[in-house]
C-alpha positions as CSV (number, residue, x, y, z in Angstrom):
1,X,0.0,0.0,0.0
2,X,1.3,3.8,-0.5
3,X,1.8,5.9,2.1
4,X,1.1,9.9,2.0
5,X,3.9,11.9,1.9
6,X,4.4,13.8,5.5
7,X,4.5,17.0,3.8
8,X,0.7,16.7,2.7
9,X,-0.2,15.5,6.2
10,X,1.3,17.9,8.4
11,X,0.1,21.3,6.0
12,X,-3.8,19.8,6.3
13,X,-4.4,21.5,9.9
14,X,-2.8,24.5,8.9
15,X,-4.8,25.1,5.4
16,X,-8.5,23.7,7.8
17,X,-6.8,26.7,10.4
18,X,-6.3,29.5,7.9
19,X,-10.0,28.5,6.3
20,X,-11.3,29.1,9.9
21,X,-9.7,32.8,10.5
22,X,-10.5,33.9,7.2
23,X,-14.1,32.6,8.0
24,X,-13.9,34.6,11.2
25,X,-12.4,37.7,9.9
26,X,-15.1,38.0,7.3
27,X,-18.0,37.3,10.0
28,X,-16.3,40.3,12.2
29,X,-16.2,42.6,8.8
30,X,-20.0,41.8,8.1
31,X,-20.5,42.4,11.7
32,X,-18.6,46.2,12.0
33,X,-20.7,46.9,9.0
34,X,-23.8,46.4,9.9
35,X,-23.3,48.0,13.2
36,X,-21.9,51.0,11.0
37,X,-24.7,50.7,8.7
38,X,-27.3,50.8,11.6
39,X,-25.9,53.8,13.7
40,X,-26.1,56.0,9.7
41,X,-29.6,55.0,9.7
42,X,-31.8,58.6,10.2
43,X,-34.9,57.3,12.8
44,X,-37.8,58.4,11.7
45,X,-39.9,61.1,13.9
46,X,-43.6,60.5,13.5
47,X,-45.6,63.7,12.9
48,X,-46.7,63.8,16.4
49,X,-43.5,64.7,17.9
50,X,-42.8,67.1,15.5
51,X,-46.0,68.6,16.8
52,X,-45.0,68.1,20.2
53,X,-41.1,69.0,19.8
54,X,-43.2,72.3,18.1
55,X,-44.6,72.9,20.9
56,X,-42.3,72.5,23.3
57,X,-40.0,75.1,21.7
58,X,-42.9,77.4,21.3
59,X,-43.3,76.9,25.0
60,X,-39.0,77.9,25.6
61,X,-39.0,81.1,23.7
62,X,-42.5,81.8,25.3
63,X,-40.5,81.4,29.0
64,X,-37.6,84.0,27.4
65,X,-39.7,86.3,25.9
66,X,-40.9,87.9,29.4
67,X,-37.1,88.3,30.5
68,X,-36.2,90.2,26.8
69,X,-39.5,92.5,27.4
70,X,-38.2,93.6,30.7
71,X,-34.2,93.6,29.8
72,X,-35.3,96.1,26.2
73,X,-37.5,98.6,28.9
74,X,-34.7,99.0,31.3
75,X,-32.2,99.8,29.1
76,X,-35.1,101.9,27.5
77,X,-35.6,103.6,30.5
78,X,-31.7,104.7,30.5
79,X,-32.5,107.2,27.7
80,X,-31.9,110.4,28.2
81,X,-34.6,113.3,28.7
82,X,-35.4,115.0,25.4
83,X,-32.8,117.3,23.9
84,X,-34.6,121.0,23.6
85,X,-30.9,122.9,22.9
86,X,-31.9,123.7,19.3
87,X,-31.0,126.8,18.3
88,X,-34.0,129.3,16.8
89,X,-33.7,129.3,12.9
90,X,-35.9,131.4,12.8
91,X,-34.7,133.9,15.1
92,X,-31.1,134.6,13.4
93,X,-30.5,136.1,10.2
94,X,-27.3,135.5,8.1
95,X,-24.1,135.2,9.9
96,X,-22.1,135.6,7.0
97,X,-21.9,139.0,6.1
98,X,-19.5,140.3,3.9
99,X,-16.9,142.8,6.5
100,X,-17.1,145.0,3.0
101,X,-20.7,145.4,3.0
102,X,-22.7,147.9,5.6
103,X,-26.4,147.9,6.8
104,X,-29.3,150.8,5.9
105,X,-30.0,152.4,8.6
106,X,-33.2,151.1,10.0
107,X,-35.2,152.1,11.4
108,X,-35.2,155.6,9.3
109,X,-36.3,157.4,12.3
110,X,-33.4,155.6,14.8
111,X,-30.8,157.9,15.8
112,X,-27.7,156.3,17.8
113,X,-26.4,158.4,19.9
114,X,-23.6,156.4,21.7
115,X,-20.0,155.9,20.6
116,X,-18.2,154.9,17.5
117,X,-20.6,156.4,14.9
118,X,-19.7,155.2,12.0
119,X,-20.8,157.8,8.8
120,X,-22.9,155.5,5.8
121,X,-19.9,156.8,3.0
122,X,-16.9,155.7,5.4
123,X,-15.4,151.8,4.5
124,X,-19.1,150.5,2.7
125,X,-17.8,151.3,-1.0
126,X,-21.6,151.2,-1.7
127,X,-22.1,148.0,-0.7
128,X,-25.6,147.8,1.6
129,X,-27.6,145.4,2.7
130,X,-30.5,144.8,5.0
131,X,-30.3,145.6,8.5
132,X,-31.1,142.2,10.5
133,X,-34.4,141.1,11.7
134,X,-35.6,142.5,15.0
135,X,-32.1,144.8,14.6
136,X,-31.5,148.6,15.0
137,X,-28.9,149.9,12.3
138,X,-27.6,152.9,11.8
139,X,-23.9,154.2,10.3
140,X,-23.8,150.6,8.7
141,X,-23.3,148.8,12.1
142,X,-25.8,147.2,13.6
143,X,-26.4,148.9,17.0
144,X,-28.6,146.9,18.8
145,X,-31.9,144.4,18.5
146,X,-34.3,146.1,20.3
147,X,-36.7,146.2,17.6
148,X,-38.7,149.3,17.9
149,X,-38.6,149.4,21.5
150,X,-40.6,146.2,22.2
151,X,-37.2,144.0,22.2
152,X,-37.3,144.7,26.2
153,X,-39.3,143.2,29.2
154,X,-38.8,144.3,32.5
155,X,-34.9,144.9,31.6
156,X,-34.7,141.2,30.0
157,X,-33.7,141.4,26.2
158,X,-35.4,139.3,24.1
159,X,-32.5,139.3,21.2
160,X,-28.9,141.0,21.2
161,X,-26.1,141.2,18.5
162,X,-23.9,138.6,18.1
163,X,-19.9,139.3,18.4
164,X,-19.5,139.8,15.1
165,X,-22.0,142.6,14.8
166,X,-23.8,140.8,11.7
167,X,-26.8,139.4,13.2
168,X,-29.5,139.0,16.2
169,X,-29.4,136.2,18.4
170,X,-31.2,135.1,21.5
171,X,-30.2,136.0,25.0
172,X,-28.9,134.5,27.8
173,X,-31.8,135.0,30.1
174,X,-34.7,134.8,27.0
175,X,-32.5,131.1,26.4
176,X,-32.3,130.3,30.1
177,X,-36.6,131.4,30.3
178,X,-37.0,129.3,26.4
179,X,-35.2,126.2,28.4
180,X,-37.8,126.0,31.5
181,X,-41.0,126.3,29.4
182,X,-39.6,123.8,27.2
183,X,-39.3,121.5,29.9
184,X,-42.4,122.4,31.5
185,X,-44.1,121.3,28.4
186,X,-42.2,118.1,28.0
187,X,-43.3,117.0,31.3
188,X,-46.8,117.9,30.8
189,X,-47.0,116.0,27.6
190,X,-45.7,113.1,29.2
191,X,-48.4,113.5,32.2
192,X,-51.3,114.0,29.8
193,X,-50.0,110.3,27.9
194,X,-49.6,108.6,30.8
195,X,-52.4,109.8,33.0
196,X,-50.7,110.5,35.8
197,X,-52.1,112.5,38.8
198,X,-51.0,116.3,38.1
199,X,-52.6,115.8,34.2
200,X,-54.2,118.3,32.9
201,X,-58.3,117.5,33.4
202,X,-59.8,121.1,32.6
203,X,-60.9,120.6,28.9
204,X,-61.1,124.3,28.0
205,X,-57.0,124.0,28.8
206,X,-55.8,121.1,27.0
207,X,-56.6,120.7,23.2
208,X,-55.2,117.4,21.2
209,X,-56.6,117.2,17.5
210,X,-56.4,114.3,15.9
211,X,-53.7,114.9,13.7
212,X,-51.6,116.0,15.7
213,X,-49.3,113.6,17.9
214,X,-49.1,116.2,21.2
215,X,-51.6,118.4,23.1
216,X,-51.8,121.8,23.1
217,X,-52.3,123.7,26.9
218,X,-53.5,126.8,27.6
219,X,-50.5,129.8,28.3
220,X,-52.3,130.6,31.7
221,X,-51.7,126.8,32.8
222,X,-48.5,126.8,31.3
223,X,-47.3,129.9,32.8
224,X,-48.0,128.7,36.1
225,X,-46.5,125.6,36.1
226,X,-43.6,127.6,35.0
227,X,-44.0,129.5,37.8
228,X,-44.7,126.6,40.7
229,X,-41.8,124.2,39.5
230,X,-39.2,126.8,38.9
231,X,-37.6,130.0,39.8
232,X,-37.2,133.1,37.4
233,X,-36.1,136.2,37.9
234,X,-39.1,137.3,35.7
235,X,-42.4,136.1,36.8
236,X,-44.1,133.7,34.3
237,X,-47.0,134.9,32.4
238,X,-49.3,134.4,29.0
239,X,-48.3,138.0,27.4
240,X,-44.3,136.7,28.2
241,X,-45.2,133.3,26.7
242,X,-46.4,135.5,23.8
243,X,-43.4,137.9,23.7
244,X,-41.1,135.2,23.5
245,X,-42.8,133.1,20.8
246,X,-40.0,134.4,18.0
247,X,-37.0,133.0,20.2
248,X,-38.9,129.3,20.4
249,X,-37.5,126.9,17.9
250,X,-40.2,126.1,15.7
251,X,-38.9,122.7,15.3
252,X,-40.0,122.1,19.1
253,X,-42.4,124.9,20.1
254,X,-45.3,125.3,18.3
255,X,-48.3,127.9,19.2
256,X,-51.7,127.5,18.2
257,X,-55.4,127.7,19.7
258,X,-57.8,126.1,21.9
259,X,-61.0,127.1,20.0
260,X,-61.8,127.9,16.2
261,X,-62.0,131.8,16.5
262,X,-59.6,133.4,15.0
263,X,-57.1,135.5,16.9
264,X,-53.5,135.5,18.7
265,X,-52.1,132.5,20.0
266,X,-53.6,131.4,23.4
267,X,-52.0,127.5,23.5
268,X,-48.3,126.1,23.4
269,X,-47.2,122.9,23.5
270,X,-44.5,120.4,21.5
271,X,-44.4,120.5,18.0
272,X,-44.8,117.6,16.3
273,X,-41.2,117.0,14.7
274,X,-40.6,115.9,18.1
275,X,-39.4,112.5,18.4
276,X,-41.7,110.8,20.7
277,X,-39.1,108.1,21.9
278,X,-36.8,111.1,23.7
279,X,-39.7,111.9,25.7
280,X,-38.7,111.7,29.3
281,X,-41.2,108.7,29.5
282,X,-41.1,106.9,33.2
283,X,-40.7,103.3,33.0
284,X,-43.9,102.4,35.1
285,X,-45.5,104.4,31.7
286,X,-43.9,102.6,29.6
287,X,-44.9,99.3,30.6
288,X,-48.0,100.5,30.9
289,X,-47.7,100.9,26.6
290,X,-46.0,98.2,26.3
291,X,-49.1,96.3,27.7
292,X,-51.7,98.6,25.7
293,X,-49.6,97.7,22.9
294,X,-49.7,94.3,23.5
295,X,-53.8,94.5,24.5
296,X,-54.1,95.7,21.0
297,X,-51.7,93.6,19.0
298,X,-53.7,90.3,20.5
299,X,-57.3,92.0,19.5
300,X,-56.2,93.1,16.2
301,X,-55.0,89.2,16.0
302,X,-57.9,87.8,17.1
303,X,-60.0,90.0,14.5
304,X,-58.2,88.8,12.2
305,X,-58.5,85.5,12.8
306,X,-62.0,86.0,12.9
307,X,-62.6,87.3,9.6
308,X,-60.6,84.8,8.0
309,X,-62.0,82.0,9.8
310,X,-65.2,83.7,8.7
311,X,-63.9,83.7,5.1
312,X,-63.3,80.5,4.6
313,X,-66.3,79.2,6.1
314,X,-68.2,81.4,3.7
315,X,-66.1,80.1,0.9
316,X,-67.0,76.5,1.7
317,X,-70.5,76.9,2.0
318,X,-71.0,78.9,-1.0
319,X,-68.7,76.2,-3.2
320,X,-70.6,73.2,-1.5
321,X,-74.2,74.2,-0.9
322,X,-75.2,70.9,0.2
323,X,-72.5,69.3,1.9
324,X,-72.3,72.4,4.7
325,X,-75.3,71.7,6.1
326,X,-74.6,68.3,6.6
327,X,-71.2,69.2,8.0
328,X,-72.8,72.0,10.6
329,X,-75.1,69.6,11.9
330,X,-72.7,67.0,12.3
331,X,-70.8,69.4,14.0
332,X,-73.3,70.6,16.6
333,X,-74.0,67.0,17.7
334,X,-70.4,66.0,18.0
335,X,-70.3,68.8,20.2
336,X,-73.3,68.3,22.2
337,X,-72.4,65.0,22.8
338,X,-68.6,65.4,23.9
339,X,-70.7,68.0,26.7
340,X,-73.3,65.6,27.0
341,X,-70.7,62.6,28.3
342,X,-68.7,65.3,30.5
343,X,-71.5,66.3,31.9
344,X,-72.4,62.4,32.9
345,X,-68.8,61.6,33.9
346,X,-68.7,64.7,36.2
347,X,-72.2,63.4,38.1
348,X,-70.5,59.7,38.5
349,X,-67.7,61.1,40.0
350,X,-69.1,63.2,42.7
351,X,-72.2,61.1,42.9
352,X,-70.6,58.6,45.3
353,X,-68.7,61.0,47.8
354,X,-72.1,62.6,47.9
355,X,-73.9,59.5,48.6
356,X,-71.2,58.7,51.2
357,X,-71.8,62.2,53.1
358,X,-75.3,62.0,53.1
359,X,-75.4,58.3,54.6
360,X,-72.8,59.3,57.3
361,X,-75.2,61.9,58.7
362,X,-78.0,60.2,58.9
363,X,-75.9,57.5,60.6
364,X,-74.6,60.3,63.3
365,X,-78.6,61.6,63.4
366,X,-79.9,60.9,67.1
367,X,-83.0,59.8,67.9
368,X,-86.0,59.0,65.6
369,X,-86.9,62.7,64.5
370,X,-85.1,61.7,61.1
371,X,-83.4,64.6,59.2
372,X,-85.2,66.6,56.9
373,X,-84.2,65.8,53.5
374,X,-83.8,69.6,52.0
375,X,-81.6,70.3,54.7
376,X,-79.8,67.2,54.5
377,X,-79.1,68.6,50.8
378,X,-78.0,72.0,52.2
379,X,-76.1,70.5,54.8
380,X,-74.1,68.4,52.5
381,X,-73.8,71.0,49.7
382,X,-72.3,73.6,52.1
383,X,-69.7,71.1,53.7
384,X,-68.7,69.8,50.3
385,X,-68.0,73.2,48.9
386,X,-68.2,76.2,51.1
387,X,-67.2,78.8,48.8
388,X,-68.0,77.6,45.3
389,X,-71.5,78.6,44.9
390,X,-71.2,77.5,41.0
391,X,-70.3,73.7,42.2
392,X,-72.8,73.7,44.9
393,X,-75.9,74.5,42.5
394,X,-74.4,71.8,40.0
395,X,-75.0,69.5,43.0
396,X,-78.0,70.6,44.0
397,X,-79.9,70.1,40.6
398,X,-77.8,66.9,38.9
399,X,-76.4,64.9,41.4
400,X,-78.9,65.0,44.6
401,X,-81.9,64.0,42.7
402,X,-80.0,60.6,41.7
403,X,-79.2,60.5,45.4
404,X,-83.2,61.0,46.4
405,X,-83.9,58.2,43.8
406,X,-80.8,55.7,45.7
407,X,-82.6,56.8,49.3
408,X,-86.1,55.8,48.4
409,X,-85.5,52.7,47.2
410,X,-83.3,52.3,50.0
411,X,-85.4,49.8,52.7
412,X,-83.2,50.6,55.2
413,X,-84.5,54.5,55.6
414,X,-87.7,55.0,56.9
415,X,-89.5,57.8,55.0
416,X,-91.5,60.3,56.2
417,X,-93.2,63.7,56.3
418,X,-93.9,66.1,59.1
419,X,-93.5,69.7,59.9
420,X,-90.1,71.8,60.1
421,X,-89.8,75.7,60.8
422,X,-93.2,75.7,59.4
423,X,-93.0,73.6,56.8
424,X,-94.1,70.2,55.7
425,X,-90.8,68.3,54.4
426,X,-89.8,64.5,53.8
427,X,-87.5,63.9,56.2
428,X,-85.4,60.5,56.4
429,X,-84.5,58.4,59.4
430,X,-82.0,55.6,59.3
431,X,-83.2,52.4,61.4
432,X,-81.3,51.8,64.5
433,X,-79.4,48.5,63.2
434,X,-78.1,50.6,60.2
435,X,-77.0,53.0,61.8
436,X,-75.0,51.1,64.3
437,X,-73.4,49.0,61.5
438,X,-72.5,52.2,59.4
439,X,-70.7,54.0,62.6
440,X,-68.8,50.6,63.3
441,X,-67.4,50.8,59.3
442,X,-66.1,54.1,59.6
443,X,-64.5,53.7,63.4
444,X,-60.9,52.3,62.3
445,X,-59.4,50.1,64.7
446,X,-63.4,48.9,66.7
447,X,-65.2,45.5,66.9
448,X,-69.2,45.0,66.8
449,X,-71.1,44.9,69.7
450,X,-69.4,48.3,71.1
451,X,-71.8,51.3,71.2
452,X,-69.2,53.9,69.6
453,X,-70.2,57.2,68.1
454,X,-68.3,57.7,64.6
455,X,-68.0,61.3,62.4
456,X,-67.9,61.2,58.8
457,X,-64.7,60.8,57.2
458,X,-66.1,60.6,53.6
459,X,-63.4,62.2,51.2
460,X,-64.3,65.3,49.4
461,X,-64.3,65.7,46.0
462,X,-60.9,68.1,45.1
């Protein structure tokens, strides 16, 4: 017989060994891949907890949005008071006047009499101009702005020359006067938006049209607020108010009138170029807005709502004429029912705790008199739920009369009628044997045959 050569027998469990590592290896690869394969795999989210994932966010930016509300009015409150610095445009005529040109003498009748008079031929080559509004010229210099004589009140100029001599500009003490009314009126506005307690509630001084963004008060009111929240050397008055109405910037002063008759000015308040965010607005008034604002914006929403909602119904019934009565219908009974079986659920729940109640005091009722069933009712009712009168009366007329219809048929109550306060009522006695049995149940801890006295310990309903 041949024999096998060794070399083919010993290299038999080494080829059966490699077969079985390579078999491994690959069972390991198919494994990692799957594994790897799985965790790419995107899971699925059902519609629902996008819905609820929705609401939940809603619910998170709903929590923040209180905390941003009161972070933007703080730092809103940090404004500054309104800025009421302007100068008068109105109230100053051209700085830039040629030093070769000279002024007419204006008014013709004005005749300077103080130093340094200049003659109309000497340095002007020819050259005039107009003297400056509320300005006195004369020589070709301007001499003063006291505009006819009524440039002065009480020694207070309303205008004087600039240092250059070429124009008319406010004074010091007209500027420092201009500055308090302008506050005065700033705060009054704000007091007439807001409310508050020193308002303005005379309507024959306060006038606010309606296309106009600020009121307009009477100079007497003005004049003395002026007068009771600061002190000037000149005492406030209308006339003053009026004198002064060319030094006012236009831009945040504005005149006008309370009434339709034509004649001067008799009202001042903030013109309406006024930026109404540098109002010196307190933050209690603003949140106030900010609420009014947000009263609105949810009313405005819900109209809307409304009268698309109202839209599209109409839309629907006018494109399917016979289907949307159909529809309504079915509507009103779904909803009638869903009340309909809340209604019932709500009696079954309280129906036994009120059961239990009303047995535990006719257990707890001595002697035979019985207890009269109406103020059995009462007495239960008002124990049961001594402040929620809405509660009570749903007791009353749903749930007792299934309880009257559970004690009647009850053998274990005698029934009866007889006279209480005056009147004839059923009342309801509990027989002796019942009663004794029923205190027994609700003493914890007793055995029968022990004459014990038990309260009620029914739970309420919550």
């Amino acid at each position: 017989p041949s024999v096998d050569p060794p070399s083919s027998i010993s290299s038999a469990p080494v080829v059966e060994t490699m077969v079985e590592e390579k078999r491994v290896v690959e069972e390991t690869t198919s494994i990692v891949e799957e594994a790897y394969e799985e965790e790419q795999v995107i899971p699925q989210v059902s519609p629902f907890m996008k819905f609820i994932k929705g609401i939940l966010m809603l619910l998170k930016w709903a929590s923040i949005l209180p905390l941003a509300i009161g972070v933007f009015y703080v730092l809103s409150s940090l404004r500054g008071n309104i800025s009421l610095e302007k100068g008068d445009s109105s109230a100053v005529t051209d700085n830039n006047v040629s030093p070769a040109c000279c002024f007419m003498d204006y008014p013709s009748d004005f005749d300077y009499s103080g130093e340094d008079v200049t003659e109309s031929s000497d340095g002007c080559d020819g050259n005039y101009i107009q003297c400056p509004q509320w300005g006195r010229c004369h020589g070709g210099l301007l001499r003063d702005c006291n505009d006819g004589g009524g440039g002065e009140w009480q020694g207070l100029f309303r205008f004087v020359p600039n240092k250059e001599g070429t124009s008319c500009v406010p004074s010091d003490g007209a500027l420092e006067i201009i500055e308090v009314v302008q506050d005065a009126l700033a705060n009054m506005t704000v007091s007439q938006s807001c409310r508050s307690f020193d308002m303005v509630t005379d309507p024959a001084s306060v006038l606010l049209k309606d296309e106009e963004p600020y009121p307009l008060f009477s100079l007497d009111v003005v004049s003395w607020r002026v007068n009771g929240a600061s002190e000037v050397d000149i005492p406030m008055s209308a006339s003053l108010l009026l004198w002064l109405q060319p030094v006012f910037d236009t831009a945040l002063v504005t005149f006008g009138q309370l009434s339709d008759e034509e004649g001067p000015p008799d009202a001042i308040g903030l013109s309406s170029e006024v930026p109404e965010h540098q109002l010196p607005v307190p933050f209690s008034c603003q949140m106030k807005f900010m609420f009014m604002e947000l009263f609105g914006w949810i009313l405005r929403f819900l109209y809307r709502t409304v009268v698309l909602l109202a839209k599209k119904l109409w839309h629907y019934a006018s494109t399917y004429p016979k289907s949307s009565p159909v529809v309504v219908i079915m509507l009103v009974v779904a909803v009638g029912i869903r009340r309909k079986k809340n209604h019932r659920a709500k009696v079954r729940e309280i129906f036994d705790v009120v059961k239990e109640e009303a047995y535990d005091r006719l257990a707890n009722c001595d002697g035979s008199g019985g207890y009269a069933a109406l103020h059995l009712r009462d007495d239960v009712g008002h124990a049961m739920y001594p402040s929620n009168v809405r509660e009570r009366l749903f007791m009353y007329n749903y749930v007792w009369p299934r309880v009257i219809i559970e004690v009647r048929a009850d053998n274990r109550v005698r029934k009866f009628r007889k006279a209480a306060d005056g009147k004839q009522l059923e009342h309801w006695d509990l027989n002796t044997n019942s009663k004794r049995g029923w205190q027994l149940r609700k003493t914890p801890n007793k055995t029968p045959g022990k004459n014990i006295r038990a309260t009620s310990i029914a739970k309420r309903d919550p």
